[in-house]
C-alpha positions as CSV (number, residue, x, y, z in Angstrom):
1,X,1.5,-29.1,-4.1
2,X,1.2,-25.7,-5.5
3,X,4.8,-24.5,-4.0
4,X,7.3,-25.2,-7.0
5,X,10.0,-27.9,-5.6
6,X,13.7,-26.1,-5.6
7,X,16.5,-28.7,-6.0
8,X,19.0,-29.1,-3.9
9,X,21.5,-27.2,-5.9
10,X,19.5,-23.8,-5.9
11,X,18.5,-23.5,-2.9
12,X,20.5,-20.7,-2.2
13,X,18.2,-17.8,-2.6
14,X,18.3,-15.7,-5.9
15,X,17.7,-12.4,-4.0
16,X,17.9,-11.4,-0.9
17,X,16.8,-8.1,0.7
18,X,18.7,-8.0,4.1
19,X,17.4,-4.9,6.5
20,X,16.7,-3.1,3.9
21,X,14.8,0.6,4.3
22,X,13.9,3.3,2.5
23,X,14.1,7.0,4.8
24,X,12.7,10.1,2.6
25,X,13.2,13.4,3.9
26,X,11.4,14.4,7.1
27,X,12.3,11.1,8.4
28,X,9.6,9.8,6.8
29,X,9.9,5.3,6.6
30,X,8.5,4.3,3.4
31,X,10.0,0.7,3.8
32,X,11.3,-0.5,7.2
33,X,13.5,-2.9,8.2
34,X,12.8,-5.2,4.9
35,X,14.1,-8.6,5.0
36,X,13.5,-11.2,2.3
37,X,14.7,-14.0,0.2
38,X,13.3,-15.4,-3.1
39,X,14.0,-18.5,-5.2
40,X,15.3,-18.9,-9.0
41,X,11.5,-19.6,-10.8
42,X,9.4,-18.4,-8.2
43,X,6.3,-15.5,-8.4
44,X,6.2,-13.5,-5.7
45,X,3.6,-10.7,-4.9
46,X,3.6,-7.9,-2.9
47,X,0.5,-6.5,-1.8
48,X,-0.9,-3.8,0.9
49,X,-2.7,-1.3,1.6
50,X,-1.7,2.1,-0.4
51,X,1.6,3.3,0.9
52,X,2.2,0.4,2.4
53,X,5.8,0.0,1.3
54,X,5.2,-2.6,-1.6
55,X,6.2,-0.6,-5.1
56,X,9.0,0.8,-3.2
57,X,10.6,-2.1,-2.3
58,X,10.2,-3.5,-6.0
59,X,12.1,-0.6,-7.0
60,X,15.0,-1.0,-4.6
61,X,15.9,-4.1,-6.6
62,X,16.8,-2.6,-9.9
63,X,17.8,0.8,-7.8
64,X,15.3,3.1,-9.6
65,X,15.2,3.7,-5.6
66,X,18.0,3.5,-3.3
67,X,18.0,2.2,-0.4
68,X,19.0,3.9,2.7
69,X,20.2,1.5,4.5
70,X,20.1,-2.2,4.2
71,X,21.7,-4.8,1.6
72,X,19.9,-6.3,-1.3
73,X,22.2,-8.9,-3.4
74,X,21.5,-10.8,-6.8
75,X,23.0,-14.6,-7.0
76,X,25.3,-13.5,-4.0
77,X,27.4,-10.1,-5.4
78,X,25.7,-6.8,-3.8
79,X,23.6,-4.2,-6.1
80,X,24.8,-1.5,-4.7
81,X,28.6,-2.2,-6.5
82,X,26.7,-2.6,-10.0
83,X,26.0,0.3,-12.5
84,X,22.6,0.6,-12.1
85,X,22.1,1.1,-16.0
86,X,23.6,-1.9,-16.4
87,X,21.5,-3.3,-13.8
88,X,18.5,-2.4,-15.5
89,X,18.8,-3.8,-18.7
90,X,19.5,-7.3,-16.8
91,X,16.0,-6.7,-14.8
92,X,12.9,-7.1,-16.9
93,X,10.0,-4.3,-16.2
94,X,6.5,-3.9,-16.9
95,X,4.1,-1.3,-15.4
96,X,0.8,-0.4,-15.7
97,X,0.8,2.5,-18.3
98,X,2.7,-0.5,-20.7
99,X,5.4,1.9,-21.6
100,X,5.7,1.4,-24.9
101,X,7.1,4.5,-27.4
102,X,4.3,5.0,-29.6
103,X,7.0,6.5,-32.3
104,X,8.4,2.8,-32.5
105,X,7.1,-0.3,-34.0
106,X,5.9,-3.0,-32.0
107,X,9.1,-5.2,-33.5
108,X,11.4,-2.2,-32.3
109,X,9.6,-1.9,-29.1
110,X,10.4,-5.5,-28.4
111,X,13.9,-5.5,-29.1
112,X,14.7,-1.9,-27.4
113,X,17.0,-3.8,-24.3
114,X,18.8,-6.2,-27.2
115,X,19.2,-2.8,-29.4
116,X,21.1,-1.5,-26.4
117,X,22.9,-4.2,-25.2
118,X,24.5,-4.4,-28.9
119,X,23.1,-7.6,-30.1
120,X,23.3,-8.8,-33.3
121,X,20.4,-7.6,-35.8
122,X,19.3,-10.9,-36.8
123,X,19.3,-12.2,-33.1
124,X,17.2,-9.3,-32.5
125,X,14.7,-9.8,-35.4
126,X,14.2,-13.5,-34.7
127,X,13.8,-12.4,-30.8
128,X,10.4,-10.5,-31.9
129,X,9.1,-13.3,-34.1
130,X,9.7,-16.0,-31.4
131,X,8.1,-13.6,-28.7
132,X,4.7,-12.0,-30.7
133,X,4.4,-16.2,-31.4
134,X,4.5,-16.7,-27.5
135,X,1.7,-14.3,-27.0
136,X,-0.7,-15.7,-29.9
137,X,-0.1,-12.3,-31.7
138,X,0.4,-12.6,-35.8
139,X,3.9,-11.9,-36.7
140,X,2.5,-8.9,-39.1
141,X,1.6,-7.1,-36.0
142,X,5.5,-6.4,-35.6
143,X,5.2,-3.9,-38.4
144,X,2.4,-2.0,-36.5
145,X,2.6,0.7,-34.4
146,X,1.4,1.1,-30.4
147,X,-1.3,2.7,-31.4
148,X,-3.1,0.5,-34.1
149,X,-2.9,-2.2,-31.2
150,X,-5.5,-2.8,-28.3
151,X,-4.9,-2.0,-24.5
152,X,-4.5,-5.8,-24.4
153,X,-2.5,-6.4,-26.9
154,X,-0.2,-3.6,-26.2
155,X,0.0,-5.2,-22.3
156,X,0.7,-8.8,-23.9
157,X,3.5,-7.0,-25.7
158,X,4.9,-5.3,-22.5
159,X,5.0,-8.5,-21.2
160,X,7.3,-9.9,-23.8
161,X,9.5,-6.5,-24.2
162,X,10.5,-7.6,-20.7
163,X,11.2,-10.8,-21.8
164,X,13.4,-10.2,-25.0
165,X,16.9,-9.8,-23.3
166,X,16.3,-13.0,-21.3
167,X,16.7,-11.9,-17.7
168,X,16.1,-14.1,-15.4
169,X,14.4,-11.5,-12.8
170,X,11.2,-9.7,-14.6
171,X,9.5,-6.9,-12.2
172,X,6.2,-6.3,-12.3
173,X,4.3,-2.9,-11.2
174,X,0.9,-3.4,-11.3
175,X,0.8,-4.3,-15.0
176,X,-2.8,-5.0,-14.7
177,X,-4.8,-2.9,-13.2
178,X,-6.0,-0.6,-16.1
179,X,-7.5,-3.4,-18.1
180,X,-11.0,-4.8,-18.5
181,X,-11.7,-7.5,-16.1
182,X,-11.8,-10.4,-19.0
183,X,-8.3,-8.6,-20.6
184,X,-7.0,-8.9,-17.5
185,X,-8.1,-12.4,-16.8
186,X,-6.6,-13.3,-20.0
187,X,-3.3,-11.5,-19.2
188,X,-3.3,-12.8,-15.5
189,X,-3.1,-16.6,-17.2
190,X,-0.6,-15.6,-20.0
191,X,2.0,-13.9,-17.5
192,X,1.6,-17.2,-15.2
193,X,2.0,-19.6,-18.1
194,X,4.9,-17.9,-19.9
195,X,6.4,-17.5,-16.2
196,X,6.3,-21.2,-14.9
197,X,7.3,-22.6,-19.1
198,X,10.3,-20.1,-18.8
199,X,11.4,-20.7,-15.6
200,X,11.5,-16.5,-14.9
201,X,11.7,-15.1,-11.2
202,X,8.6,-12.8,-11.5
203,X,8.1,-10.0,-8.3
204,X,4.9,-8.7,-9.2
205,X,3.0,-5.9,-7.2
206,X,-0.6,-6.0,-6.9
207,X,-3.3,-4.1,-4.5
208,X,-6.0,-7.1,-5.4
209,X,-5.9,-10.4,-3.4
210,X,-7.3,-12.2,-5.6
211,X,-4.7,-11.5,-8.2
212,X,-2.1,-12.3,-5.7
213,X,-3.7,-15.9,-4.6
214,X,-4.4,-17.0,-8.6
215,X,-0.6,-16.1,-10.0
216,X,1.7,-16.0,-6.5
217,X,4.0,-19.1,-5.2
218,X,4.5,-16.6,-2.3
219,X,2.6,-13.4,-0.9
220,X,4.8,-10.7,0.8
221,X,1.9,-8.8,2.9
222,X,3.2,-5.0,3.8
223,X,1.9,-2.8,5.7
224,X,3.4,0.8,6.8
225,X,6.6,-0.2,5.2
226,X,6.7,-3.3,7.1
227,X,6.7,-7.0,6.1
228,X,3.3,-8.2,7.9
229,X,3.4,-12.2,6.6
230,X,5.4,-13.7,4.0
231,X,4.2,-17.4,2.8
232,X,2.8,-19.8,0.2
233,X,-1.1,-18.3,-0.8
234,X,-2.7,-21.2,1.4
235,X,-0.8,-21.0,4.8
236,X,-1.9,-16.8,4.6
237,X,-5.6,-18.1,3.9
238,X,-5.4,-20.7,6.4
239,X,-3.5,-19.4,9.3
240,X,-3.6,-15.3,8.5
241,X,-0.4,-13.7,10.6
242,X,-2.7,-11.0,12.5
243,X,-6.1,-9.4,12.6
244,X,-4.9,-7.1,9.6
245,X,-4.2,-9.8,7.6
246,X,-7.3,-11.4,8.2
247,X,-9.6,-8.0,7.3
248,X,-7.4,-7.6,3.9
249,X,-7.8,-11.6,3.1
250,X,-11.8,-10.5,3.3
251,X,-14.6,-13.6,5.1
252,X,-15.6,-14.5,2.0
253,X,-12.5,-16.4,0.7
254,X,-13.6,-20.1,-0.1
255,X,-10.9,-21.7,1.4
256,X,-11.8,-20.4,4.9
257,X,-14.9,-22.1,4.2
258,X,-13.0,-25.2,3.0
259,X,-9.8,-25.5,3.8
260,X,-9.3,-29.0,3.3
261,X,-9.9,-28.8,-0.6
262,X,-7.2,-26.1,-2.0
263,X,-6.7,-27.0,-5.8
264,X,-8.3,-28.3,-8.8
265,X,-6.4,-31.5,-8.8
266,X,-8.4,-32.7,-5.9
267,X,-12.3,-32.5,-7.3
268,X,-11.5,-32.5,-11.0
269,X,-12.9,-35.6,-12.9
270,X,-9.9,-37.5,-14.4
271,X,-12.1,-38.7,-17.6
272,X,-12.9,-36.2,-19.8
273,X,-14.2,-37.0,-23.8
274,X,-11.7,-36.4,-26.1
275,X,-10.7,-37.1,-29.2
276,X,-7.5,-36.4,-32.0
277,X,-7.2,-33.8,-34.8
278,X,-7.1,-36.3,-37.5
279,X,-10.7,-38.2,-36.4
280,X,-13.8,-37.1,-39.2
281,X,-16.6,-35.5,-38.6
282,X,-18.7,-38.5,-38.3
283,X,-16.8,-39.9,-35.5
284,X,-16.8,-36.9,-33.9
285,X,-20.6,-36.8,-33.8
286,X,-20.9,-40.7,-33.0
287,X,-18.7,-39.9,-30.0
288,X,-20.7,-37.5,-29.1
289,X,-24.0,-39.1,-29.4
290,X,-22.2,-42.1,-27.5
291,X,-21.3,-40.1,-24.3
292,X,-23.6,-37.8,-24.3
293,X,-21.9,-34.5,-24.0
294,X,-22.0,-31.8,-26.8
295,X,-18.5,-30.7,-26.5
296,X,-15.0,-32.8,-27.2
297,X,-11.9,-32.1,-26.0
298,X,-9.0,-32.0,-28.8
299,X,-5.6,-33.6,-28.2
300,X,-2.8,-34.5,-30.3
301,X,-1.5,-38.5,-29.7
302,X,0.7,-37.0,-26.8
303,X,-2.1,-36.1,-25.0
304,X,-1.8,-32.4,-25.4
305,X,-4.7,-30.2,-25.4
306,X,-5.3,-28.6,-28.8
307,X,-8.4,-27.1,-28.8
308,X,-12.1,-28.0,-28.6
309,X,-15.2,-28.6,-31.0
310,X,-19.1,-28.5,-30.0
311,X,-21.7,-29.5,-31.7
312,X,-22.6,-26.0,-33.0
313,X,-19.3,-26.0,-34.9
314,X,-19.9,-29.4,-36.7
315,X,-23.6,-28.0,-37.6
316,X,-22.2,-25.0,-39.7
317,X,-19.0,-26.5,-41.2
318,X,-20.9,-29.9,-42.1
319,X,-21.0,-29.6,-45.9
320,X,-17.3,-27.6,-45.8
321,X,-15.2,-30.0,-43.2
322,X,-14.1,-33.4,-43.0
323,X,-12.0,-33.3,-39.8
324,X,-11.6,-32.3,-36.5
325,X,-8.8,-30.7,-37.1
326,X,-10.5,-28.3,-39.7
327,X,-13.3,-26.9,-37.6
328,X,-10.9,-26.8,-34.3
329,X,-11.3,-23.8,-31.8
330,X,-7.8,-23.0,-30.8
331,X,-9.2,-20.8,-28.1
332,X,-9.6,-23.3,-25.4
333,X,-9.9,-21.8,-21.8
334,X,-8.0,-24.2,-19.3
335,X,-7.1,-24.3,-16.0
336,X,-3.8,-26.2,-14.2
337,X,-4.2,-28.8,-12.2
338,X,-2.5,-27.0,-9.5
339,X,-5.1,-23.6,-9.5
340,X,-6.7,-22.8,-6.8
341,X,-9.9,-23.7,-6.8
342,X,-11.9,-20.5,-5.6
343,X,-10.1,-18.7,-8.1
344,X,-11.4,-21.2,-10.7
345,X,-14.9,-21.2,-9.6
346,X,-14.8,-17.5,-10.1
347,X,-13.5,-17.5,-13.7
348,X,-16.3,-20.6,-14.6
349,X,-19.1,-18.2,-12.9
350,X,-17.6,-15.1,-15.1
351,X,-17.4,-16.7,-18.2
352,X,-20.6,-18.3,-18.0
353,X,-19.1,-21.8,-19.0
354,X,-19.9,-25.1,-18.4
355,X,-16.8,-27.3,-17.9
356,X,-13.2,-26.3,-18.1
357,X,-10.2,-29.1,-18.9
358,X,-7.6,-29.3,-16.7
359,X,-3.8,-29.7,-17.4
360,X,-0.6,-30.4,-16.1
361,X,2.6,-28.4,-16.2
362,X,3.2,-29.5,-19.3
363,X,0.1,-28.6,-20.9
364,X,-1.1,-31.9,-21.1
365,X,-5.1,-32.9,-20.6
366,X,-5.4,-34.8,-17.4
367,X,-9.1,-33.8,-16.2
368,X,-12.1,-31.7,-16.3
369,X,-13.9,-29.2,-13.9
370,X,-17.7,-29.4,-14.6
371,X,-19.8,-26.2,-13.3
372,X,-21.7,-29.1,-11.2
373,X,-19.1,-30.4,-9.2
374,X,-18.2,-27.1,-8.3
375,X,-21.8,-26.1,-7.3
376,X,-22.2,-29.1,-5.3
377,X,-18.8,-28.4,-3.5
378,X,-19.7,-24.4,-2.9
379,X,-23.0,-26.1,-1.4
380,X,-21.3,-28.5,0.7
381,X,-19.1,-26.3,2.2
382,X,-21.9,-24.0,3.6
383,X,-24.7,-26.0,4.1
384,X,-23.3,-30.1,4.6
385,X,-21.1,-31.2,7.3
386,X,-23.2,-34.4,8.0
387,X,-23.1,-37.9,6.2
388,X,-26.1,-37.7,4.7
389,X,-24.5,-34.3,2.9
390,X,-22.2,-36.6,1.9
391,X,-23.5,-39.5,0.5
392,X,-25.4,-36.6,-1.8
393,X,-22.2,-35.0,-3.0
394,X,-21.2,-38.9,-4.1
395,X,-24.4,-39.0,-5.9
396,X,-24.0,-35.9,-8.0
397,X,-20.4,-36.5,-8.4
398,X,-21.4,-39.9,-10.3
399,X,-23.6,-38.6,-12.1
400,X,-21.5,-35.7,-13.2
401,X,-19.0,-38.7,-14.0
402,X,-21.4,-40.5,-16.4
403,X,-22.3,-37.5,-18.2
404,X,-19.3,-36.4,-19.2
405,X,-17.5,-40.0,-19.9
């Protein structure tokens, strides 16, 4: 189930937004009527058309806006009694244009809300070297300034400035939507990872749907400042509140096609080849030749994924390697075992890739997606709805099986 289980005890909504609206002058309704409720740990987009409501309501909750009428209120006590500086710096925030201050260092940068808040200095300085490590940035970079950094890399540390004074709410303006498709890619899966391993509240505004199905637990659909739908990625796909809904959601969404197969979990093969750090490179080869595949999985004896090795790798580092471990790829791309799966079919088809492994919440390996199964599925689901389509899908699936065992 993709929807993240609340227990019992928090149940009672983080934040709530109760009739809440925003009037500007000339009677003008940017956001009407607004009523909403989000859980500790969730995502949550908004999306809509352009001036649909959706920034302005994000804005409303750490009062860079103020409301006109209406009541929002964090773990029960009402925003409008708290200073909203104070408010602020409790509320992480990322936006598009990064906002980073180019006259600062990417260590200072980081620690800006801790700076303010009066933390200690060596809380602060071991803050940036735990967060640039979360983010697969080398610690030296803290030294650097904005500019000597990437668009990418500056986002990834956006990300983490929002991070460093541990709120539990992080707000998210379309933080994307400057980058490069791949950056973005990269970024989508980084903000989703660090979100569900830190347990953040993430409200995240998007204008692209696709964005909002791969990272969102729930999708709050707005349009002329009103809340058209709010709900879990696959009811909106599979029962779409009104004709609007269903022109934004677009005909060409695979799971109106198929919507009895939503994620990963359910068409990923549950025996991929893998092997451990510490094996040689002999019997990485002769596992290899033995299964037939020309790429191995790396996990450590916990079953976490590592990394991966082909057989390119082993050709060049033959006469300067022994191990697995010392011709390793760190940069594996996975997918969860909860991801959607049109939204994975779209990543294999833009990265030109063969297979991708599948893990749980917990990072560990517990499958593979190979580009064939998800072929022969895209197939099925336009052409086959007979048993004979069927019995052909089994085929290819055991084939796909033998191949890659």
């Amino acid at each position: 189930m993709r929807h993240k289980k609340i227990m019992i005890d928090e149940v009672m909504n983080l934040l709530k937004l109760e009739h809440v609206s925003k009037v500007y002058k000339g009677g003008k309704k940017a956001v009407d009527d607004v009523t909403l409720s989000f859980n500790k740990g969730e995502f949550i987009a908004f999306i809509g058309t352009s001036g649909s409501g959706k920034t302005t309501t994000m804005r409303m909750i750490n009062r860079m806006i103020e409301p006109t009428s209406g009541k929002i209120t964090l773990d029960g006590e009402d925003l409008s009694q708290k200073d909203p500086v104070h408010l602020r710096r409790g509320i992480g925030y990322v936006i598009q244009q990064i906002g980073l201050l180019p006259h600062l260092t990417i260590r200072d940068n980081i620690v800006l809300v801790p700076k303010l808040l009066k933390w200690p200095d060596e809380k602060r300085q071991e803050i940036a070297k735990n967060l640039i490590e979360l983010v697969d940035l080398p610690e030296e970079f803290l030294d650097r300034y904005p500019g000597e950094l990437s668009g990418g890399q500056q986002q990834r540390i956006g990300v983490v400035r929002a991070l460093a004074a541990d709120q539990d709410i992080i707000l998210m303006d379309e933080p994307f939507g400057a980058l490069d498709p791949i950056t973005r890619d990269s970024l989508q899966d980084l903000v989703k990872d660090l979100q569900q391993r830190l347990g953040k509240t993430i409200i995240f505004v998007t204008h692209d749907m696709d964005e909002a199905i791969k990272l969102a637990d729930r999708i709050v659909i707005m349009r002329e400042g009103k809340v058209v739908q709010f709900d879990t990625p696959e009811n909106i796909l599979r029962e779409p509140a009104d004709k609007f809904v269903e022109e934004f959601i677009g005909e060409d969404r695979l799971l109106q096609a198929r919507p009895n197969v939503t994620t990963v979990e359910q068409i990923m093969l549950k025996t991929p080849v893998s092997i451990s750090p510490a094996k040689s490179l002999n019997e990485a080869i002769k596992l290899m030749r033995d299964k037939r595949v020309d790429t191995l999985l790396v996990v450590d004896d916990a079953g976490f994924l590592k990394g991966f090795i082909d057989v390119e790798s082993i050709d060049y580092n033959k006469n300067k390697a022994t191990s697995v471990a010392d011709i390793m790829n760190k940069q594996v791309f996975f997918v969860r075992k909860d991801s959607l799966i049109r939204d994975t079919v779209q990543r294999i088809l833009k990265r030109g890739i063969k297979n991708v492994p599948v893990v749980d919440e917990n990072s560990k390996l517990v499958g593979i997606v190979t580009r064939t199964s998800l072929v022969d599925m895209v197939y099925d689901s336009i052409w086959g709805d007979d048993s004979e389509d069927e019995s052909d899908a089994a085929e290819v699936h055991s084939t796909t099986t033998e191949k890659v065992e």
